[in-house]
C-alpha positions in Angstrom: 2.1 -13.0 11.7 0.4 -13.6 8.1 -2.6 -14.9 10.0 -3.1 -11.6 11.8 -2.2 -9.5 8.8 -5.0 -11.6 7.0 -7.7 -11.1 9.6 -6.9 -7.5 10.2 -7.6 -7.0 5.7 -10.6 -9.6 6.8 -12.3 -7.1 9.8 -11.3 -4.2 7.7 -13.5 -5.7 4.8 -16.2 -6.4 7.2 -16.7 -3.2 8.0 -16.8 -1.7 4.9 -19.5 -4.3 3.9 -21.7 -3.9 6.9 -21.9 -0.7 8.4 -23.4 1.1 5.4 -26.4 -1.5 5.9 -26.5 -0.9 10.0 -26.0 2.7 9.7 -28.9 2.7 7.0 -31.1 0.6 9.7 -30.5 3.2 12.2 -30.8 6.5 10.5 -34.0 5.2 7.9 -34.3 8.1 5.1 -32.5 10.6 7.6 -29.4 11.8 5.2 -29.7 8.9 2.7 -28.7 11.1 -0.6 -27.7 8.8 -3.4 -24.3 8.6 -4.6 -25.7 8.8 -8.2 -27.4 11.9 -7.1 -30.8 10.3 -9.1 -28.8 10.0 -12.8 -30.6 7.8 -15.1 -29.8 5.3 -17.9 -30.6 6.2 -21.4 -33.8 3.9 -20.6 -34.8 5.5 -17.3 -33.0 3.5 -14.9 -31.0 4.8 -11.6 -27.5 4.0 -12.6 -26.9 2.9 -8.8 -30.0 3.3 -7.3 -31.0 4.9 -4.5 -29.6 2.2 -1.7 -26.4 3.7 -2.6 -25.8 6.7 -0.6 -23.2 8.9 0.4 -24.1 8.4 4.1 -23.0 4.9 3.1 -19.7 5.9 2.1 -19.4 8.2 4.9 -20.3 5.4 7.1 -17.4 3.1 5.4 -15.1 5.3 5.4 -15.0 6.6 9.0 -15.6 3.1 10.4 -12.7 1.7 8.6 -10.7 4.8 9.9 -11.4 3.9 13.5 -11.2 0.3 12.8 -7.6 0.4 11.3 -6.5 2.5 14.7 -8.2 -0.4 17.0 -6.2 -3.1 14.9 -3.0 -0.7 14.8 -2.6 0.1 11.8 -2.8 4.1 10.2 -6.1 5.6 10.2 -5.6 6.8 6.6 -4.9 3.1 5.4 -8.4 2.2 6.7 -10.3 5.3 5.8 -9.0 4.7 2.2 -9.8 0.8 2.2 -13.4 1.7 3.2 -13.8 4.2 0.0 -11.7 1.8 -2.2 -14.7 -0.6 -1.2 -17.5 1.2 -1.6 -15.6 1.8 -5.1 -15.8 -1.6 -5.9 -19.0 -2.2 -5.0 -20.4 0.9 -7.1 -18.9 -0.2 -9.9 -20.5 -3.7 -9.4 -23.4 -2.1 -8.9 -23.6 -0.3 -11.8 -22.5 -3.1 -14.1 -25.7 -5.0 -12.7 -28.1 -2.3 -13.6 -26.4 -1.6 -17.4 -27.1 -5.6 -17.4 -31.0 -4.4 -16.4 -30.4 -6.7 -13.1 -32.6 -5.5 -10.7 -31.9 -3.4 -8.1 -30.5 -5.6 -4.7 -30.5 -8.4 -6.9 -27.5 -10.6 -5.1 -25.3 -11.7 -8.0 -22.7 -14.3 -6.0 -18.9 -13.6 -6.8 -19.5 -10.1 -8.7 -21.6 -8.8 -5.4 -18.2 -9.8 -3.4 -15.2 -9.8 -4.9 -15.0 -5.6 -6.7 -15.7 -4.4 -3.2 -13.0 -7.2 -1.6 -10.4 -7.1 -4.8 -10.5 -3.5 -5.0 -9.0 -2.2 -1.8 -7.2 -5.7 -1.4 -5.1 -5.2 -4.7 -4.3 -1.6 -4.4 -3.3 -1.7 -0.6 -1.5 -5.1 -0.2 1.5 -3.7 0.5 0.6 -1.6 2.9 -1.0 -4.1 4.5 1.7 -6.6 4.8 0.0 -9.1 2.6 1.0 -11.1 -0.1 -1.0 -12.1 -3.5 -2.0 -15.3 -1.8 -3.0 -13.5 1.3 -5.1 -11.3 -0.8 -6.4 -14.6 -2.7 -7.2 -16.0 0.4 -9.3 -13.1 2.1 -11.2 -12.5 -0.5 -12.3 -16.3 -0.3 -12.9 -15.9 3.1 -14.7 -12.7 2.3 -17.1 -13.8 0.0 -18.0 -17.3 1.4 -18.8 -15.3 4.6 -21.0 -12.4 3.2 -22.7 -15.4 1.0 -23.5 -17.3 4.3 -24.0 -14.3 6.2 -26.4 -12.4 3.8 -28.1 -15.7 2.1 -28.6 -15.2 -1.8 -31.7 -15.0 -3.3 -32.8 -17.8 -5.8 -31.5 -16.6 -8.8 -34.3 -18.0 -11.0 -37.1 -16.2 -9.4 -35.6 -13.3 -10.7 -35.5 -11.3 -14.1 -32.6 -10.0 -15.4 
């Protein structure tokens, strides 16, 4: 039973992650307003950027919504793990730029565990999971999105 409670957070978490990014590759500029709304740093620099949209969120949001109803659990529960992540991956992305990281530059752990731990920690319960369930999808979590997205060599790039 813990297994599927598990791989139910896992799916849920995989659609958070990756239909922002196919939605994105389907609709190109069409609707892409960022979640910023174009803010700037104090230096000039997006605070997100603009690869962080509301159509994203949207995206997260309603797929996590009909995701939770296919693996039975409450729309609501999915639809507010899918904003929880996109939370946690904001506010990863915005700790990268006050760093002056560039812009998609893939930062391993921090790029996978804010938008994992966030809706994870917050929504256990509700989930049926334990901390060590929660330990352990996140693990999964990230080495998958590592694998799955490859990371960048990190010396080629500037902080």
């Amino acid at each position: 039973m813990r297994v599927l409670l598990a791989t139910r957070a896992l799916c849920l978490l995989a659609v958070a992650n990756m239909l922002p990014w196919a939605v994105g590759r389907v609709c190109g500029a069409h609707g892409d307003v960022p979640i910023d709304f174009g803010a700037r740093l104090k230096d000039g620099r997006r605070l997100l950027g603009s690869h962080k949209t509301w159509r994203g969120v949207a995206a997260a949001v309603v797929g996590c919504a009909v995701a939770a109803e296919l693996l039975q659990v409450d729309w609501w529960l999915g639809a507010g793990f899918g904003a929880l992540s996109m939370l946690g991956d904001c506010l990863s992305s915005a700790w990268k730029r006050l760093r002056g990281y560039a812009p998609g530059r893939e930062l391993v752990v921090l790029d996978q565990l804010p938008e994992a731990l966030l809706p994870l920690s917050i929504l256990h319960a509700s989930l049926g999971l334990g901390w060590a369930d929660v330990t352990l999808v996140v693990a999964v979590f990230a080495a998958l999105d590592v694998a799955g997205t490859g990371v960048r060599n990190p010396a080629s790039q500037e902080p």
